[in-house]
N, C-alpha and C positions, 0 to 999 in steps of 0.2 A: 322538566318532568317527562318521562318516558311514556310513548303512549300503549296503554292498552293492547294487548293481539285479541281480535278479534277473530270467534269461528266461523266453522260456517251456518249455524244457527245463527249468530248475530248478521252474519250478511242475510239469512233467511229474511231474517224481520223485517230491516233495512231494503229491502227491495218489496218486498210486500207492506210495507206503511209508505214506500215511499208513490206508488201504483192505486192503494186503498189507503186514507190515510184515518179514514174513519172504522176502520175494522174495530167493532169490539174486541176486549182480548181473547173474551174465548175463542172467538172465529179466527184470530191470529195464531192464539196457542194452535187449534189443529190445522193451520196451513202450515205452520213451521213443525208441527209432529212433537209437541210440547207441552205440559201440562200448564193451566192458563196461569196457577202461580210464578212458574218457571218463566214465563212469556212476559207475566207481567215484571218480574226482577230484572230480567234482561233489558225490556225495553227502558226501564226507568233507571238502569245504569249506561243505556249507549245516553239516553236525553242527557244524565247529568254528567257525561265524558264531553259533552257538545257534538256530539257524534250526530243527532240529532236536535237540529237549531230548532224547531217548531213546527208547527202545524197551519195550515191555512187554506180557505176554498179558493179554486182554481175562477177566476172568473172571464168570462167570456170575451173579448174587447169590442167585437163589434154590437153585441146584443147589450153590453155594457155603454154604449156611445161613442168609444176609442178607434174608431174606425182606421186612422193612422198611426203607421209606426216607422219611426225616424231614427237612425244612427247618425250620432253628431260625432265625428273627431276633431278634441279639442287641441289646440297647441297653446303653450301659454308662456310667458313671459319669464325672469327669474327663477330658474329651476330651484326648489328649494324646501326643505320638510316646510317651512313655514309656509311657503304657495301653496303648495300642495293642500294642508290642512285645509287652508282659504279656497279652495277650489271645492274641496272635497265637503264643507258643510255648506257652501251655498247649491254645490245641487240637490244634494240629501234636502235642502229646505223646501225644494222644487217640484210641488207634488205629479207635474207630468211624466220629474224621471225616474223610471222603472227601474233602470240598473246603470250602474257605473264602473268602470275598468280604467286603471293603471293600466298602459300598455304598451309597447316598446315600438319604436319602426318611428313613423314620418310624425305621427300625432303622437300627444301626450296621456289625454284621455279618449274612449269611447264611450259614449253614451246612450242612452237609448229612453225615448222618452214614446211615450204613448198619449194622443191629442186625439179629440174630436175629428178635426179637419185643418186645413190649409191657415185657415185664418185665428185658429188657434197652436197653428205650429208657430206662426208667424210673429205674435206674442211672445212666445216662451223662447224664441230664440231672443229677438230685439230687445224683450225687457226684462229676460231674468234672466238667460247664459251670457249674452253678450256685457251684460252689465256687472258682471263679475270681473274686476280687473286686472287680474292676471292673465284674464282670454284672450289670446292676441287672433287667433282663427278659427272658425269655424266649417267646417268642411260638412255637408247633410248627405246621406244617404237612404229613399226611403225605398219601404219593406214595400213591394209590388204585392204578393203573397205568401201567407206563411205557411212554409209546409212542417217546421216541429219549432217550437217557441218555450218546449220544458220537456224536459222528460225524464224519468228515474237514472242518477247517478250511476254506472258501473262500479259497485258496491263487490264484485268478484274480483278482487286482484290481491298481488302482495303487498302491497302498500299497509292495507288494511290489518292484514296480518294474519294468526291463524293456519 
């Protein structure tokens, strides 16, 4: 199915909910210069293009207790849709980790999990990535400090369309 061109209104919104995600709509309608009917069609046709996945609060990690963050590159055994799957639901199960990547080059996966501290990293590598057994290594990388950890998509381009 072909996607949608999106204008520049729709990248309007798209950057302004993605910056403010709690805007009413009428505060939305006149950032985008929009009548808040119009703002509300638009948005609740990019939400049901998947354009936009959802909404959610940004939370703190260390005011949160996450004081660490860890990149693991995984290598693993049996290249294969079916490992892969098996890899790919046991760290989804894994509530320390935050994101996950397919990724090309020397590892297989990257990961990024976010932990209390040391002795909590220490667990989650020993008793729940390592015990996934298609893992054959792990490699840890940690975050000394963060200087941008999210930030609004580049919603301006051709891709998008428009």
């Amino acid at each position: 199915m072909p996607r949608p061109a999106y204008d520049r209104i729709d990248r309007a919104i798209l950057e302004h909910l993605q910056r403010h995600g709690r805007t009413p709509n009428v505060e939305l309608a006149e950032a985008v210069r929009l009548s808040p009917s119009s703002a509300l069609r638009r948005t609740k046709a990019l939400e049901a293009d998947g354009v936009i996945a959802g909404y959610r609060a940004e939370v703190d990690r260390d005011r949160a207790g996450l004081g660490l963050t860890a990149f693991l590159s995984l290598t693993v055994d049996q290249h294969s849709r079916e490992t892969s799957r098996t890899i790919e639901a046991a760290l989804t199960a894994i509530p320390a980790v935050v994101a996950c990547h397919v990724v090309s080059g020397e590892a297989d996966f990257l990961v990024e999990i976010a932990v209390p501290d040391l002795a909590a990293y220490e667990q989650v590598l020993l008793d729940e990535v390592l015990a996934i057994g298609p893992v054959r290594d792990v490699r840890s990388t940690f975050a000394i400090r963060t200087v941008l950890s999210r930030g609004p998509l580049p919603v301006d381009h051709r891709r998008l369309g428009g």
